[in-house]
ZAMARGU-4260 file (C-alpha; in steps of 0.2 Angstrom, whole numbers, plus 5000, padded with zeros to 4 digits):
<rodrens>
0) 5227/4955/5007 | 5237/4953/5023 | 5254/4962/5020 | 5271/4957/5031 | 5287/4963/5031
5) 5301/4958/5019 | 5308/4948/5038 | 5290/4941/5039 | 5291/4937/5022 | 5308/4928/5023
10) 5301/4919/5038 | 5284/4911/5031 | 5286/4893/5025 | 5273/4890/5013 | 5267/4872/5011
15) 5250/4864/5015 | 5249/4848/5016 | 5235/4843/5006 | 5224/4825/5013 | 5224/4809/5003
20) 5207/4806/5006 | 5193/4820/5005 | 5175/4815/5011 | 5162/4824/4999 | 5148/4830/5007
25) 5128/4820/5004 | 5117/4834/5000 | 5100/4833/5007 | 5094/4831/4988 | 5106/4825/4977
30) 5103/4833/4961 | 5104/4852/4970 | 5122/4846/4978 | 5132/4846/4965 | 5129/4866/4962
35) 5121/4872/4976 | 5127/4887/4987 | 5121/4887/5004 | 5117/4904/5012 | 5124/4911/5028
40) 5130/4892/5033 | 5124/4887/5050 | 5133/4868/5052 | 5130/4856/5070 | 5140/4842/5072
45) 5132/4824/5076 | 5136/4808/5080 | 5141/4803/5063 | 5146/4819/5053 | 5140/4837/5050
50) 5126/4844/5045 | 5123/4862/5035 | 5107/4871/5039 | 5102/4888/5030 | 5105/4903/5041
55) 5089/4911/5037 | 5077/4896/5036 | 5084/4885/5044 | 5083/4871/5031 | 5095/4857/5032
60) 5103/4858/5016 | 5118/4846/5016 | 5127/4834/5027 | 5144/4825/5028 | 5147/4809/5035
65) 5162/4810/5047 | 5167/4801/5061 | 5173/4802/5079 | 5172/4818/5090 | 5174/4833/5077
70) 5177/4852/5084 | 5170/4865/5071 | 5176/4883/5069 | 5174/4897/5056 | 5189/4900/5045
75) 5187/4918/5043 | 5182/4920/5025 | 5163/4921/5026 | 5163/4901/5016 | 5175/4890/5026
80) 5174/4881/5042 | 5190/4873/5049 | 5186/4855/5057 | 5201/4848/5072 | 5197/4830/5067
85) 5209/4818/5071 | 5228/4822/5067 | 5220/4835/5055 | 5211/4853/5053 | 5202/4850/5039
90) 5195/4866/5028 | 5176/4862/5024 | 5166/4873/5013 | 5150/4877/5022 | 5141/4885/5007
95) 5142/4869/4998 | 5139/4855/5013 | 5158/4846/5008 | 5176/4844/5013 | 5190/4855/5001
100) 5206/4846/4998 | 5215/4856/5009 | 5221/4851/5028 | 5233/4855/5040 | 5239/4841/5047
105) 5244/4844/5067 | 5244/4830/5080 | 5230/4833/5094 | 5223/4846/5082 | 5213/4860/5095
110) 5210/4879/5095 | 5207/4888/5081 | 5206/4911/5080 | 5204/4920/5070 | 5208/4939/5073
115) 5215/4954/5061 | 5214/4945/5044 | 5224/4930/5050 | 5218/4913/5056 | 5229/4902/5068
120) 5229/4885/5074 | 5237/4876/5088 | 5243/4858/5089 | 5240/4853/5105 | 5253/4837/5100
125) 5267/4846/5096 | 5265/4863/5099 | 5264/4868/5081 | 5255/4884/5077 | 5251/4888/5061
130) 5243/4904/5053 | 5238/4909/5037 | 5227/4923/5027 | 5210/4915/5027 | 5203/4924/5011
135) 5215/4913/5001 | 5209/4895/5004 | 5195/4898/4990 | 5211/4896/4979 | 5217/4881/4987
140) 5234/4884/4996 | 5238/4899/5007 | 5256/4902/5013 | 5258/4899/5030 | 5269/4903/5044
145) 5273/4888/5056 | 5279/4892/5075 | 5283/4879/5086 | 5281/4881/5104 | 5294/4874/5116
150) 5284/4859/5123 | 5268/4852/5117 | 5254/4858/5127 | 5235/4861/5126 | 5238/4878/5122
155) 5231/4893/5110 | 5239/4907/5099 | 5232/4923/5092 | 5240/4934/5078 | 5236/4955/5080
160) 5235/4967/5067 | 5256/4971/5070 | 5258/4953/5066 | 5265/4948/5083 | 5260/4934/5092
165) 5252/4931/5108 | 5257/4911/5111 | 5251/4899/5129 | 5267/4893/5137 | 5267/4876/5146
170) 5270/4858/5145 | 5261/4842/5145 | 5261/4841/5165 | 5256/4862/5168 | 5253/4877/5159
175) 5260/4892/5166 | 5257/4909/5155 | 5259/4916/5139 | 5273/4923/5129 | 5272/4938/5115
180) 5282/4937/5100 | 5287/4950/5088 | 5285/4948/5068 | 5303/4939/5068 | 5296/4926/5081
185) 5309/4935/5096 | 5302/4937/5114 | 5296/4953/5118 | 5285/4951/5134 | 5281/4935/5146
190) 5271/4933/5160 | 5270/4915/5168 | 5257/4920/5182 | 5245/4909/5176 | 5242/4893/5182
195) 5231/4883/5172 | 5229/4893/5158 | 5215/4891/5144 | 5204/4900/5132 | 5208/4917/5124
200) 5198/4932/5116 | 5201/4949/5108 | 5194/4966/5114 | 5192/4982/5107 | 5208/4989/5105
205) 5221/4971/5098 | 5216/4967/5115 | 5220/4949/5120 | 5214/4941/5137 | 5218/4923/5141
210) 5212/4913/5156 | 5220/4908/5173 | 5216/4895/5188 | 5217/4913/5198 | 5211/4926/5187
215) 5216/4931/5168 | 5233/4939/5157 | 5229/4953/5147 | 5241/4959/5134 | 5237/4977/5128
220) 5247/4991/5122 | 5263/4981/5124 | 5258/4977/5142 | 5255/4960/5150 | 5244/4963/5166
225) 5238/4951/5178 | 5220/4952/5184 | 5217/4943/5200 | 5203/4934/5202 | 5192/4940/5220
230) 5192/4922/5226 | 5208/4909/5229 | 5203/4897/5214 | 5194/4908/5201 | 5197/4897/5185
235) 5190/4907/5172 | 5193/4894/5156 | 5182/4900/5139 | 5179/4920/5135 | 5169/4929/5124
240) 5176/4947/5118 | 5168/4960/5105 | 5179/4973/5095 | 5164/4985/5102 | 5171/4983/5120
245) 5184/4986/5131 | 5176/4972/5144 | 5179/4954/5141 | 5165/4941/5145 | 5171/4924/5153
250) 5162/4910/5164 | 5169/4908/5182 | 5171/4892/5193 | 5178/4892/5210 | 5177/4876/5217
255) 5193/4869/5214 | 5185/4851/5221 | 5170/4850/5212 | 5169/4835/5200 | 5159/4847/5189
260) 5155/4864/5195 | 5141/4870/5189 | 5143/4888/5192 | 5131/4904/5194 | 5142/4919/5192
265) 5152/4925/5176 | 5164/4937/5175 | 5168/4953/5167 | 5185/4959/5165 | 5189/4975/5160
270) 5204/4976/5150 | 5207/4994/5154 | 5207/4995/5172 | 5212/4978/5174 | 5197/4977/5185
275) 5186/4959/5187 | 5168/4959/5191 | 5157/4946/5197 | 5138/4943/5190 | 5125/4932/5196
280) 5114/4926/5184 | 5103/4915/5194 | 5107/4898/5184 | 5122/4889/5178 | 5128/4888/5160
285) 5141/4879/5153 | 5157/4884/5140 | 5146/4882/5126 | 5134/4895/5133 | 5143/4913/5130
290) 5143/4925/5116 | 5146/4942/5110 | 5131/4953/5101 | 5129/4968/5090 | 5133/4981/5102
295) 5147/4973/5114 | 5133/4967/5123 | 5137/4951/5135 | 5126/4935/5131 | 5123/4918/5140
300) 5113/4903/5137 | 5108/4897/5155 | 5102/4880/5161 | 5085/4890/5161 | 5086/4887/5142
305) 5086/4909/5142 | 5100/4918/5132 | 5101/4932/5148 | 5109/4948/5141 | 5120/4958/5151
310) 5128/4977/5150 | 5145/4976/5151 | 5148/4992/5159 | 5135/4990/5173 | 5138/4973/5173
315) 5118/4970/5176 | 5107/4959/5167 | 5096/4969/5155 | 5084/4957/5151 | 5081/4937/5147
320) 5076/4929/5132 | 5067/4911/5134 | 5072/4901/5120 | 5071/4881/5125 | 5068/4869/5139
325) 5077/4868/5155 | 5091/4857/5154 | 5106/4849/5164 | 5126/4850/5158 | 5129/4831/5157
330) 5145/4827/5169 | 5159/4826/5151 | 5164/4840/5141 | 5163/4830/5124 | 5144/4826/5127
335) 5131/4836/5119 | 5125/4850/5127 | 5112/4865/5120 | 5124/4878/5112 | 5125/4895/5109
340) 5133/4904/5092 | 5130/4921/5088 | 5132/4930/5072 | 5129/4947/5070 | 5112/4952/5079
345) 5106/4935/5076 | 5110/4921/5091 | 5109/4902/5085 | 5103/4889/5099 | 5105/4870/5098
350) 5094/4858/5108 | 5102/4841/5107 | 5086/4834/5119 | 5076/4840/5106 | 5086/4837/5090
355) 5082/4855/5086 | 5090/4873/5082 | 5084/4891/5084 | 5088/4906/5077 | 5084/4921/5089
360) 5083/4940/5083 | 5092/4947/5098 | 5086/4963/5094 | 5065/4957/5097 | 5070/4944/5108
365) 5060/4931/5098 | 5064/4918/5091 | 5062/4917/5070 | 5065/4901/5064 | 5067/4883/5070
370) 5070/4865/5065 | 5070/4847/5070 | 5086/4837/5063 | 5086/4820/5061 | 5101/4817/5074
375) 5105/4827/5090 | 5116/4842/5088 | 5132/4843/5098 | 5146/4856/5089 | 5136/4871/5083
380) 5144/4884/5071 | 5144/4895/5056 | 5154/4905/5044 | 5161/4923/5048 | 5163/4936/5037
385) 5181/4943/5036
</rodrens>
């Protein structure tokens, strides 16, 4: 249990919303899906709905119809998964391939984090941000606290251990930077130079780094710095932090023109110094191609179809390990692209060309299990332990 102040307390609202209409999920076998408890979920989204594979084999053991464009992201409780579908994040029980009863509805529905016991989502519609303990939604309805932002935005919030939060600020026309919020939800610290900003991660030390059009914000210690990126435009958009490092992995584009850049270079920011550094890793990769393993070390699936493992203190690439084909990003976000998902020392691989996943020991640099699914894989994700 997460404790708050008697304040905090006094602040929460409780109340989820719970959906009218809940889609159960189609087992692969009908018989099993009434009782069956999926380990270590791994679920992909598809054109069509989700499906639930077994983390250690592999096996596709469930599926749910669901339409439209569907974003998946653990909920924090080593079961759930939160699905932004619609006007809607919807709580999906991974170790049994179905939908709960339980949603928080939110208009634009979009980033989901979860850090130091608490989950948070953001609204992209309103500006709502809503968090709540995660190892309550096996009992149905967690209290949460609700937030609103002062305009609606395509923004993101995280919660840190002290219960403040760390909240984007911008409107529908520009973002600008972010704001932190004490445990009573008053301003403590601002910092708006951030054009552009997106994405967020946590480092080692209730870190938080966000990115800018011209480098990234980190708030540490009670300090909002700006890092500057070492070119004019360095947009550095998705992160990838580790509570086993200080350094902060995110991608790098610099071509402010470019109908889609596909870039070479990510970056390494070290939330210490306040430093940036540059690595080339001799292919592009796209925001569905960085993670975070064991050790802190930095991790990206390259158009090369290698995961290329990096030391963030050298910033040097260690080694490369070949997992699928070569591919291409395609030139929108929302189409399928291979993915990359890392849990633990194990790193997950989609291959939408191929209709398959992989599952690669990142510690032999091979890969141990693999399937072929009956539709191509676009959303890749899993449970989280808390």
């Amino acid at each position: 249990m997460h404790f708050r102040s008697q304040a905090r307390i006094a602040f929460a609202l409780s109340g989820l919303l719970t959906g009218a209409v809940a889609l159960a999920g189609c087992g692969s076998d009908d018989a099993e899906s009434a009782g069956k408890q999926i380990a270590e979920p791994i679920a992909v989204t598809y054109d069509g709905g989700i499906h639930v594979l077994d983390g250690a084999t592999l096996e596709l053991r469930g599926s749910t119809a669901l339409d439209g464009f569907n974003r998946l992201n653990p909920a924090g409780d080593g079961r759930h998964l939160i699905v932004s579908h619609k006007d809607a994040f919807r709580v999906y029980d991974a170790t049994a391939a179905e939908f709960t009863d339980i949603e928080f509805p939110g208009v634009e529905p979009g980033h989901v984090v979860q850090h130091a016991g608490r989950t948070v989502l953001f609204a992209d519609g309103t500006g709502e941000v809503t968090s709540f303990d995660p190892m309550l939604l096996s009992d149905g309805k967690p209290t949460t606290e609700v937030y609103r932002a002062a305009a609606p935005h395509h923004g993101v919030a995280i919660e840190l251990a002290d219960g403040s939060l760390v909240v984007t600020l911008g409107t529908e026309e520009k973002r600008t930077g972010i704001a932190v919020l004490d445990v009573q939800r008053k301003e403590i610290a601002r910092n708006e130079d951030c054009p552009g900003v997106h994405g967020e991660a946590t480092a080692k030390g209730d870190t938080v780094i966000v990115g800018c059009q011209t480098g990234a914000l980190v708030y540490r210690d009670g300090t909002i710095t700006k890092v500057a990126a070492p070119t004019p435009y360095g947009r550095i958009g998705n992160q990838a932090g580790s509570p086993e490092s200080t350094i902060v992995l995110g991608d790098y584009k610099k071509d402010k023109d470019a109908e889609l850049e596909r870039p070479q270079q990510v970056s390494l920011i070290d939330t210490v110094t306040g430093t940036l550094r540059l690595v080339d890793i001799g292919t592009s990769y796209t925001f569905r191609s960085l993670g975070r393993g064991p050790q802190g070390e930095a991790l990206v699936l390259g158009t090369d179809g290698r995961i290329h493992v990096i030391d963030p203190a050298a910033g040097t690439v260690t080694r490369t390990i070949p997992v699928i084909d070569a591919w291409q990003e395609p030139l929108k976000w929302q189409q399928a692209r291979p993915a990359l998902f890392v849990r633990g020392a194990l790193a997950y691989v989609s291959d939408p060309a191929a209709k398959k996943v992989h599952r690669v020991d990142l510690a032999t640099g091979t890969v141990t299990a693999s399937v072929t699914l009956p539709d191509s894989p676009n959303e890749l994700s899993g449970v989280l332990a808390h």
